[in-house]
C-alpha positions as a Markdown table, in Angstrom:
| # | Residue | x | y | z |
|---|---|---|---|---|
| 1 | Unk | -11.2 | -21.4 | 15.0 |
| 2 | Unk | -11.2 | -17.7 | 13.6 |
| 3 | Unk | -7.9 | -16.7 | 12.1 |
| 4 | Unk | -5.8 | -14.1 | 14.7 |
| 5 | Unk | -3.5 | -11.9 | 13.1 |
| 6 | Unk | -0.1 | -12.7 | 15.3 |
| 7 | Unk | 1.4 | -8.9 | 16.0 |
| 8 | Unk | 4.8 | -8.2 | 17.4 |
| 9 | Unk | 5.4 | -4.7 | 18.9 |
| 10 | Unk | 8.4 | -2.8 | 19.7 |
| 11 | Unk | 8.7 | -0.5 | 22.0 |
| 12 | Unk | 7.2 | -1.1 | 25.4 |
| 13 | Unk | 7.2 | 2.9 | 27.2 |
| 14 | Unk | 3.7 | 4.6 | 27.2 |
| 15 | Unk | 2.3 | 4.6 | 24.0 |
| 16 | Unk | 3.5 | 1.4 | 22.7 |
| 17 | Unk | 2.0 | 0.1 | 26.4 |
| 18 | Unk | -0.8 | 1.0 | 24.9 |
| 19 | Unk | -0.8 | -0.7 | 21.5 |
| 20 | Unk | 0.4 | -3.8 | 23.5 |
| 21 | Unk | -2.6 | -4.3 | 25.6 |
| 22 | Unk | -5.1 | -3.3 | 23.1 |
| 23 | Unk | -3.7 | -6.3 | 21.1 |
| 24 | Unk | -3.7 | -8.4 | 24.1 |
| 25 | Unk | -7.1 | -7.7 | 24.8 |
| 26 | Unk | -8.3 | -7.6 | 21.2 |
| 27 | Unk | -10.1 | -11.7 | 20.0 |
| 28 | Unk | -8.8 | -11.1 | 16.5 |
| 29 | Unk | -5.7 | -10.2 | 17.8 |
| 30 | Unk | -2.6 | -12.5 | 19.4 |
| 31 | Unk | 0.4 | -11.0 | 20.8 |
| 32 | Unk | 3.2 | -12.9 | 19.8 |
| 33 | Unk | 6.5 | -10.8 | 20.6 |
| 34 | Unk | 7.3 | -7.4 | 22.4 |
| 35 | Unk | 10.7 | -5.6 | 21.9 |
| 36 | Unk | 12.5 | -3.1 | 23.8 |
| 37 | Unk | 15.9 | -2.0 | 25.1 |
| 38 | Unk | 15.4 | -1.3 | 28.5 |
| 39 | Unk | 14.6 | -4.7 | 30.0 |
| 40 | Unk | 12.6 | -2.9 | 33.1 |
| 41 | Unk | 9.8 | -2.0 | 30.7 |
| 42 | Unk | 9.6 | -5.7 | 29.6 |
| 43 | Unk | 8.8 | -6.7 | 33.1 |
| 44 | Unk | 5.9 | -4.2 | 33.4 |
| 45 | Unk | 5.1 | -5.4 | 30.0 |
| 46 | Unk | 4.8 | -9.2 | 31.9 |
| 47 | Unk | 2.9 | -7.7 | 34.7 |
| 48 | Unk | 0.6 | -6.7 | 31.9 |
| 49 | Unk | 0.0 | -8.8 | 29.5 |
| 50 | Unk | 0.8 | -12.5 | 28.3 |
| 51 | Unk | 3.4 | -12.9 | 25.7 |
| 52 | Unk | 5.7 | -15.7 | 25.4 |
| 53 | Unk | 8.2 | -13.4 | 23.5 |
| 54 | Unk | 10.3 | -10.8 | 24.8 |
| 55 | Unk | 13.5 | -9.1 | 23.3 |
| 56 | Unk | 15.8 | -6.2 | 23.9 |
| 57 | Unk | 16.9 | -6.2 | 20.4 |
| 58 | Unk | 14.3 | -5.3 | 17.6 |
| 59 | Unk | 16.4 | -7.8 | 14.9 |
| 60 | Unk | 15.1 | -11.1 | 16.8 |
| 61 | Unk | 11.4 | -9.8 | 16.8 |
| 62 | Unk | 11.4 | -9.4 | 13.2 |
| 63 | Unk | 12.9 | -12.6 | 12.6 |
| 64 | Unk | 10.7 | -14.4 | 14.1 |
| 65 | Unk | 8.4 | -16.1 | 11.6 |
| 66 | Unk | 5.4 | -16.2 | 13.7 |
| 67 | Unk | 5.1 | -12.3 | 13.5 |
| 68 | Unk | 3.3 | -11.4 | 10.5 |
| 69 | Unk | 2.3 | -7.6 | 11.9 |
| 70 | Unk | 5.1 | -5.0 | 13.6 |
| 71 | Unk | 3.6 | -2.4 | 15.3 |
| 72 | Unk | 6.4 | 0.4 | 16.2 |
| 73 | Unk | 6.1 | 3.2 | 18.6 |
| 74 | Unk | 9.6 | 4.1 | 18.8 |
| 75 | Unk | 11.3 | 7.7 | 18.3 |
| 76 | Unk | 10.6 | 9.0 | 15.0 |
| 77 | Unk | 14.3 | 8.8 | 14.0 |
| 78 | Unk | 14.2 | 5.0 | 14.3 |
| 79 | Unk | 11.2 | 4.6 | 12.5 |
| 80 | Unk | 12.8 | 4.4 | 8.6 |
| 81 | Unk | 15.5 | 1.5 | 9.6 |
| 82 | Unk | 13.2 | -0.3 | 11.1 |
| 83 | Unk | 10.0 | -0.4 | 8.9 |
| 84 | Unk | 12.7 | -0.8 | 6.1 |
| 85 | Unk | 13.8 | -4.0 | 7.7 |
| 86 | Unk | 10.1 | -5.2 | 9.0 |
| 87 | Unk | 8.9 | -4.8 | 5.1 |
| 88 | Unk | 12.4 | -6.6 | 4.2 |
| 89 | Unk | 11.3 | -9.8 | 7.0 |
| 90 | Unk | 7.7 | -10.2 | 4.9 |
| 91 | Unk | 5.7 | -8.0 | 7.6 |
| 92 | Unk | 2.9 | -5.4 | 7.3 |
| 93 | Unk | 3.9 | -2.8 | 9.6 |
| 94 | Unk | 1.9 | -0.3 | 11.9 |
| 95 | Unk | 4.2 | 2.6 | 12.4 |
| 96 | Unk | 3.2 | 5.3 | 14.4 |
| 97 | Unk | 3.7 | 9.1 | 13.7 |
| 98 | Unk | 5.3 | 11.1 | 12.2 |
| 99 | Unk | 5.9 | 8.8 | 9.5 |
| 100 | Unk | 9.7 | 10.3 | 9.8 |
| 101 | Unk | 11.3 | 13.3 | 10.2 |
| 102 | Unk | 12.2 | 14.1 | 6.8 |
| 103 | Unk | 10.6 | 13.9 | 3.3 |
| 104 | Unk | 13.6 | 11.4 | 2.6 |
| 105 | Unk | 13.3 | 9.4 | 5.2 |
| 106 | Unk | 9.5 | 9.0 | 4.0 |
| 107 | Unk | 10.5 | 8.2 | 0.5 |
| 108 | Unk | 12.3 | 5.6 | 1.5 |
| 109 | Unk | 10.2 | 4.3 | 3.6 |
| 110 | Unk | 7.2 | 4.3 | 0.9 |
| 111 | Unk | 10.1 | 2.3 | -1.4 |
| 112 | Unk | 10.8 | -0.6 | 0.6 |
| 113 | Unk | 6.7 | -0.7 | 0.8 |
| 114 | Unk | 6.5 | -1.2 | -2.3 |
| 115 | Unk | 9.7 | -2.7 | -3.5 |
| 116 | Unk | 8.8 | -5.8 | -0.8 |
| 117 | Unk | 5.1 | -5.6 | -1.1 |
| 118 | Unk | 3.7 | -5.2 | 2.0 |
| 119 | Unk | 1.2 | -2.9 | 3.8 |
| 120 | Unk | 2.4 | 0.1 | 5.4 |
| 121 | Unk | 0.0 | 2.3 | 7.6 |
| 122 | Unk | 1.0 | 5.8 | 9.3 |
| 123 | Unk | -0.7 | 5.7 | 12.9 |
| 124 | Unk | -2.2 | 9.2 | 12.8 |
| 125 | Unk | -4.3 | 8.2 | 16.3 |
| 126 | Unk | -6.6 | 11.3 | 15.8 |
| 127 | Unk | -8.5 | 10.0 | 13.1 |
| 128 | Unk | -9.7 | 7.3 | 15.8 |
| 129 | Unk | -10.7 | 9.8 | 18.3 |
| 130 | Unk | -14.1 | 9.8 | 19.1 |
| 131 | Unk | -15.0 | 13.7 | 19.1 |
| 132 | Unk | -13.3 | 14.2 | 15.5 |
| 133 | Unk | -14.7 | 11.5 | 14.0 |
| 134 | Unk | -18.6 | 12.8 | 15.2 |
| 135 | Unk | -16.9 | 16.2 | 14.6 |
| 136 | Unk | -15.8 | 15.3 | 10.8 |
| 137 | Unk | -19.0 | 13.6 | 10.2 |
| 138 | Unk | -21.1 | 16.0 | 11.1 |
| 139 | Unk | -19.2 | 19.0 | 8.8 |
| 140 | Unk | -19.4 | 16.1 | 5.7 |
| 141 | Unk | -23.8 | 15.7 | 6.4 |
| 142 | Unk | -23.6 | 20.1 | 5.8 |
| 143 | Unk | -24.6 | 20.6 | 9.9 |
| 144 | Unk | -22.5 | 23.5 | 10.6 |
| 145 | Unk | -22.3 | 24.8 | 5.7 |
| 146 | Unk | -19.8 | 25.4 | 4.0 |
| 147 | Unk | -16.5 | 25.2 | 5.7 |
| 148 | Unk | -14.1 | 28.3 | 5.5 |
| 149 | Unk | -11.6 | 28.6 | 8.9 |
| 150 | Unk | -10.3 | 25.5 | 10.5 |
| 151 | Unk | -7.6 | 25.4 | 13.5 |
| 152 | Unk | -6.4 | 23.4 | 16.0 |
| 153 | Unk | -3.5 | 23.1 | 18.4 |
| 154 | Unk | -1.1 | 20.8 | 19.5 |
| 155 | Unk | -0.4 | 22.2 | 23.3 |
| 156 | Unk | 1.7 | 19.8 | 25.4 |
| 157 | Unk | 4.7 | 20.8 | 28.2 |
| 158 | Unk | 7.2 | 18.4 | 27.4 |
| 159 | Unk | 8.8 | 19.5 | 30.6 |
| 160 | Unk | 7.4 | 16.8 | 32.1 |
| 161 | Unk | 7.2 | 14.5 | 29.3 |
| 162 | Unk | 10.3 | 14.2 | 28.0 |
| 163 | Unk | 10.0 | 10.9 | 26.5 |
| 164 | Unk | 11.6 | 7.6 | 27.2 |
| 165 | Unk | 15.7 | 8.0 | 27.4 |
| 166 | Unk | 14.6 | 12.0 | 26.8 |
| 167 | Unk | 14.0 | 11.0 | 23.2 |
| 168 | Unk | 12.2 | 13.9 | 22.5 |
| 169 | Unk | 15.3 | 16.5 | 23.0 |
| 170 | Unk | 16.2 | 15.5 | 19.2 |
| 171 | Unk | 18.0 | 18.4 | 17.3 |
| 172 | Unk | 16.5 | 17.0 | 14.2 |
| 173 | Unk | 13.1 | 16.9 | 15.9 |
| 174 | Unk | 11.2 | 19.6 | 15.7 |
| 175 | Unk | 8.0 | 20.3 | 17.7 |
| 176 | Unk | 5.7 | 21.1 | 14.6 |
| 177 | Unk | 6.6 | 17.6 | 13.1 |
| 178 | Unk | 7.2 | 15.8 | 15.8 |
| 179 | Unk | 3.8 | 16.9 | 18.1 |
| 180 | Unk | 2.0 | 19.4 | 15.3 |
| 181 | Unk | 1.5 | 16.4 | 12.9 |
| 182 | Unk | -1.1 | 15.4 | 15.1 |
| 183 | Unk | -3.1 | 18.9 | 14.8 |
| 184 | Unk | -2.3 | 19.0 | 10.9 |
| 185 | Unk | -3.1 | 15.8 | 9.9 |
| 186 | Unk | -6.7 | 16.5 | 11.8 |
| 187 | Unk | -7.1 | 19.4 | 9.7 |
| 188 | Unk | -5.8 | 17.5 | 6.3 |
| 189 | Unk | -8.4 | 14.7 | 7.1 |
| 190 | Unk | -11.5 | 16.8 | 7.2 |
| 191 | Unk | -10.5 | 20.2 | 5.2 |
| 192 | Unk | -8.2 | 18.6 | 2.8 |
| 193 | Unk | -4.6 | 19.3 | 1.3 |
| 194 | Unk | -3.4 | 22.9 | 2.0 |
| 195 | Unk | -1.0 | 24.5 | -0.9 |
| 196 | Unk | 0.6 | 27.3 | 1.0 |
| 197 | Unk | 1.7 | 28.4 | 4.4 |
| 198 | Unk | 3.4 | 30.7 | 6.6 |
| 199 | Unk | 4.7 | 29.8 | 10.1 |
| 200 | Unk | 6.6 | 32.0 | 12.8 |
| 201 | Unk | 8.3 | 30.4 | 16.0 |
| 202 | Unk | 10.4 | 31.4 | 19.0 |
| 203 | Unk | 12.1 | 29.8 | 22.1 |
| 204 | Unk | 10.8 | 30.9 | 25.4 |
| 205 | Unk | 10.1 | 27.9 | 27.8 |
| 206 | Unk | 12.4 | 25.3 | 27.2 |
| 207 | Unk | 15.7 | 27.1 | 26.6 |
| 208 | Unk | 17.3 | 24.4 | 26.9 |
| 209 | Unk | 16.2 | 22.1 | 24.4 |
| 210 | Unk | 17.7 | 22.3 | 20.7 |
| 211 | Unk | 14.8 | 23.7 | 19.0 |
| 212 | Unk | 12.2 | 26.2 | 19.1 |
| 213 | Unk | 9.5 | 25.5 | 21.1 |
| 214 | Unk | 6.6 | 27.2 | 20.0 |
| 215 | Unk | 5.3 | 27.9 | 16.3 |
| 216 | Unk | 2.3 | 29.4 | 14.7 |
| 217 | Unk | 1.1 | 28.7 | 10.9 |
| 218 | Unk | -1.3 | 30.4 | 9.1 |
| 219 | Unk | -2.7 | 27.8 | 6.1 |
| 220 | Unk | -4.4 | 28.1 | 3.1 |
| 221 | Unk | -7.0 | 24.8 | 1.8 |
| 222 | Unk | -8.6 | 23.8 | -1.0 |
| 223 | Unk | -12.2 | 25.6 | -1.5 |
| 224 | Unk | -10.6 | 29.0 | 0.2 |
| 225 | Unk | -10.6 | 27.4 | 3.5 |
| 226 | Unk | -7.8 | 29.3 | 5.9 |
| 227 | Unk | -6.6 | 27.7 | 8.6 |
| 228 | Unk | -4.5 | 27.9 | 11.5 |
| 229 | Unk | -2.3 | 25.6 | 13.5 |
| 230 | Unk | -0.3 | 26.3 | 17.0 |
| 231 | Unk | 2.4 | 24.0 | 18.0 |
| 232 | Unk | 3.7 | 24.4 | 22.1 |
| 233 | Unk | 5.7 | 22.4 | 23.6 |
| 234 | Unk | 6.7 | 24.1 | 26.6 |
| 235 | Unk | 3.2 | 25.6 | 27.6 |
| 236 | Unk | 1.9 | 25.5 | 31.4 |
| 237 | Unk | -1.5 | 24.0 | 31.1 |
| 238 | Unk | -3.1 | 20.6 | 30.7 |
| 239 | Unk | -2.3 | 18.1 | 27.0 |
| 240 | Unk | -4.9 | 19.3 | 24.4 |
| 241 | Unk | -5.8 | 19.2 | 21.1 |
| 242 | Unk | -8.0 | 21.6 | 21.1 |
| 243 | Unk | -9.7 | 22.4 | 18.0 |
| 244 | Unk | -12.7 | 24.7 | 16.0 |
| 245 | Unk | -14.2 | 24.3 | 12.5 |
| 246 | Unk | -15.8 | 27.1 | 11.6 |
| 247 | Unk | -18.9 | 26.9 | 8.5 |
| 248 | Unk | -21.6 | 29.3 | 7.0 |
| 249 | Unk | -24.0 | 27.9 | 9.1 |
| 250 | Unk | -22.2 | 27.2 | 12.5 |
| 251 | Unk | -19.6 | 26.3 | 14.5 |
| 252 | Unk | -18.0 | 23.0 | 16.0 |
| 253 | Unk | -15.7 | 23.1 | 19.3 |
| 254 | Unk | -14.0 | 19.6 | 19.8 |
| 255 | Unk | -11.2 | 18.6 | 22.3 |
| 256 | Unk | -9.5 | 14.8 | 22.3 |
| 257 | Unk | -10.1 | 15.2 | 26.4 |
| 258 | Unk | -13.6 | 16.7 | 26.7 |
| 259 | Unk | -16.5 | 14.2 | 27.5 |
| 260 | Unk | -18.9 | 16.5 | 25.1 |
| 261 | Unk | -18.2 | 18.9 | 21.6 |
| 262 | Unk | -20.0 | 22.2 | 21.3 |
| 263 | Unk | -21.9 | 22.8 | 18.2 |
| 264 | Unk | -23.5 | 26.3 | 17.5 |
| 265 | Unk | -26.2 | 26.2 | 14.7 |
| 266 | Unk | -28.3 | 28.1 | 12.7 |
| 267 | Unk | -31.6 | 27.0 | 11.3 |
| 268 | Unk | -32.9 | 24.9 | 13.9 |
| 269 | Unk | -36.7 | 24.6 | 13.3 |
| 270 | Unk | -36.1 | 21.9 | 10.3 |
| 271 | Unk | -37.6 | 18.5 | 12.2 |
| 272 | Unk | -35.7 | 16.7 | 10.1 |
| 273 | Unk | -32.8 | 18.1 | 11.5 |
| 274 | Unk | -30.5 | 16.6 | 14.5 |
| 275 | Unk | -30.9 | 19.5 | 16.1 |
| 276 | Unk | -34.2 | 19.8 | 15.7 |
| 277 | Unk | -36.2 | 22.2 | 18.4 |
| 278 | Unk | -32.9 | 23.4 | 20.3 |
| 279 | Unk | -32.1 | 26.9 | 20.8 |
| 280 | Unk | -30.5 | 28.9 | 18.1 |
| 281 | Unk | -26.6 | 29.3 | 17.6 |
| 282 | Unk | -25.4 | 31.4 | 20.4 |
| 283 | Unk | -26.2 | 28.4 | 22.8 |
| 284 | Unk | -24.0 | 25.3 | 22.3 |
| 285 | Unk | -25.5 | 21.6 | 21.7 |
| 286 | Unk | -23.4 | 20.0 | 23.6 |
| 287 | Unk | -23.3 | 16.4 | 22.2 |
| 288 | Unk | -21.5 | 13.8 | 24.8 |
| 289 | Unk | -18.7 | 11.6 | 23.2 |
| 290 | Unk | -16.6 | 9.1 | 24.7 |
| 291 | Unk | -12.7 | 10.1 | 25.8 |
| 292 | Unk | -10.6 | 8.1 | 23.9 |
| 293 | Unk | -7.7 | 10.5 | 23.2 |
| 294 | Unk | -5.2 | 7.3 | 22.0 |
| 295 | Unk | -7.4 | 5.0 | 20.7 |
| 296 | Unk | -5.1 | 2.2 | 19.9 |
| 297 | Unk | -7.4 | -0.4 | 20.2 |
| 298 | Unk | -9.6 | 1.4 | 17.0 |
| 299 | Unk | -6.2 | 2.0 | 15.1 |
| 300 | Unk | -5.3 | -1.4 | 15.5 |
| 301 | Unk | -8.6 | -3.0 | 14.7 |
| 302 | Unk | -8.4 | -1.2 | 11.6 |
| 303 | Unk | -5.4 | -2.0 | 11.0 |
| 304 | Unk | -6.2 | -6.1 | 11.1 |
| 305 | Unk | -8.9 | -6.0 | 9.4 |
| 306 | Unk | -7.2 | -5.1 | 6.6 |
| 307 | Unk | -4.9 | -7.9 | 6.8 |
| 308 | Unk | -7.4 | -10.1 | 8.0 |
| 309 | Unk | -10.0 | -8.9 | 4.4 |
| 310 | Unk | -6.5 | -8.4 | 2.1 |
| 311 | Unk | -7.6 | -4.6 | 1.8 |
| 312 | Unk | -5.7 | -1.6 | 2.1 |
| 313 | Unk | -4.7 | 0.1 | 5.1 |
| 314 | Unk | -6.8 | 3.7 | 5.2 |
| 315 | Unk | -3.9 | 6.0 | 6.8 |
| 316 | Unk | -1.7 | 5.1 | 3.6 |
| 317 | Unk | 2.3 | 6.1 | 3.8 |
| 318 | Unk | 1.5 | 8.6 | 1.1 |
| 319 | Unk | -0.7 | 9.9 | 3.4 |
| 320 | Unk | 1.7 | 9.7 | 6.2 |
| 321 | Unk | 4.3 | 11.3 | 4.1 |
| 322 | Unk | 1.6 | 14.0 | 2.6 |
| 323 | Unk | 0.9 | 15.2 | 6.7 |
| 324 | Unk | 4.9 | 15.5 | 7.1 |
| 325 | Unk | 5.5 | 17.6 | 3.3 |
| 326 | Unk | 3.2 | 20.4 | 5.5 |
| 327 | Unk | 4.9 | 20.1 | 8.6 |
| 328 | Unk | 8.1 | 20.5 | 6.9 |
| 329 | Unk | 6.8 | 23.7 | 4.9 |
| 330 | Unk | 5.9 | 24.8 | 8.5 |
| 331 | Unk | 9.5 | 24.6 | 9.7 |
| 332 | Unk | 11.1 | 26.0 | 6.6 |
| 333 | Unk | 8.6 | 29.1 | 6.3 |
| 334 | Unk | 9.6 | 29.3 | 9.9 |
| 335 | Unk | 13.3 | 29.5 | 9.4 |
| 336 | Unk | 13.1 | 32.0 | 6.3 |
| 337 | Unk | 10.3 | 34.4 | 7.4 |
| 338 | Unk | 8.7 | 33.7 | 4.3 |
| 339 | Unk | 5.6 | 32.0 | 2.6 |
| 340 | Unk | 6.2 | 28.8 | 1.3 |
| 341 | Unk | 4.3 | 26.7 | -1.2 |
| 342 | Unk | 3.6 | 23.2 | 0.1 |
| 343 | Unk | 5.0 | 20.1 | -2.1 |
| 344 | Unk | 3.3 | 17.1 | -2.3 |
| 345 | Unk | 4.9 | 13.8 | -2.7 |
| 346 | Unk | 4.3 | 11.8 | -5.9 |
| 347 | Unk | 1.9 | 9.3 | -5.5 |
């Protein structure tokens, strides 16, 4: 019989719903245990799926020894304790963005990883969505030149998406770390590290929440690639994650929610080319892609076939931890009105 890696997960509220029935559905995949607090998600959880373990208290899912994987999608200021403890109990652990809230936290984090010897990946979902992975491979095959002004946005009204238990109205959580790592990490993944930035915010929509709900950055990335990101969090208008990559040669419009991204391209007569006999760049190729905007089930497949082939995991926690050193700049430029230089973990 082919070896199933046996996954507990805690948290059971939208997104770790989803995490819990990719694994049920997955055949390399077992579901062994499912924790949360609030005992009315574990019955939709049973109205889901099959699991013949289910706790409100996170301690007795990593105890169990048939768990060898955690995956946590709980609020970012839980996630330290508990991937401390998960690495502690012998488990690799999936742990969903942010890696944590502060550079500290991360450290530690990356510690216990390697103090206990287990694997430790950073669920940054975008690099499993369908129209930046066609988007990034297209840019690395030269389609669109030589990069040289990324963006993209992180726009999402949390008005109406408050979180379970309104975990999201976190004075300690601020929206650029919180929801921007998201649009960041896209942009780290395909344009690489940037070194400096400069970020303003302000606090128009939801004046009631502890922090500020809207910032703009302006980045600067390796090869003198600029780059923007913009972070709302009280905006009227449909989740997106829209985003643009701009090269010598043309142009790519992707969105996580669009069925299609729009590519604008010079030089079309080469037959060789994919684009070969289309129109030239002021019409869009639109090139159809699946909507997958929280691929789990990708995340996680990766994820166990690491365990499964004794490799590493590809979203590393230095990578995690890298993503959150930028979104902290962010804040801190933000809060000073000034430039600041980006610092990197040690790796």
């Amino acid at each position: 019989m082919k070896r199933k890696v046996k996954f507990g997960a805690v948290g059971a509220s939208a997104m770790g719903l989803l995490h819990i029935q990719a694994i049920a559905r997955h055949p390399e995949m077992e579901l062994v245990a499912v924790c949360d607090k609030n005992p009315a998600r574990l019955e939709i959880v049973k109205e889901k799926v099959d699991c013949p373990n289910l706790y409100t208290d996170w301690h007795e899912l990593i105890k169990n020894p048939e768990v060898e994987a955690v995956v946590l999608c709980i609020p970012d200021g839980l996630h330290m304790e508990m991937t401390e403890e998960a690495l502690k109990a012998g488990k690799d652990v999936l742990c969903e963005k942010p890696m944590a809230l502060t550079l500290e936290e991360c450290e530690k984090m990356r510690e216990a990883e390697k103090k206990y010897g287990h694997r430790l990946m950073i669920g940054q979902i975008c690099r499993y969505t369908p129209a930046f992975i066609l988007t990034k491979k297209l840019i690395e095959q030269g389609e669109i030149g030589e990069l040289y002004f990324v963006e993209s946005e992180y726009a999402h009204d949390y008005s109406v998406a408050r979180g379970a238990d309104d975990w999201r109205v976190d004075p300690r959580r601020e929206p650029y770390i919180g929801g921007g790592c998201h649009a960041v990490d896209l942009l780290r993944w395909i344009a690489g590290d940037p070194y400096e930035i400069t970020a303003y915010s302000n606090h128009k929509c939801l004046t009631d929440w502890p922090v500020n709900d809207c910032t703009i950055s302006i980045l600067r990335f390796p090869n003198d690639v600029l780059g923007k990101v913009f972070v709302s969090i009280g905006c009227k208008r449909d989740y997106t994650m829209r985003s643009v990559f701009y090269g010598t040669k043309g142009t790519i419009i992707c969105d996580n929610k669009s069925t299609h991204i729009s590519v604008y391209k010079t030089g079309l007569k080469d037959e060789d080319s994919l684009f070969a006999g289309k129109r030239d760049y002021t019409i869009p190729i639109k090139l159809p892609v699946e909507v997958d905007n929280h691929n789990t089930y990708g995340e996680l497949e990766s994820f166990a076939q690491c365990i499964l082939k004794d490799e590493p995991v590809p979203t590393t926690s230095y990578d995690g931890e890298c993503t959150v050193a930028v979104c902290v700049a962010a804040a801190e430029s933000a809060a000073s009105n000034k430039m600041v230089r980006i610092q990197y973990p040690v790796k």
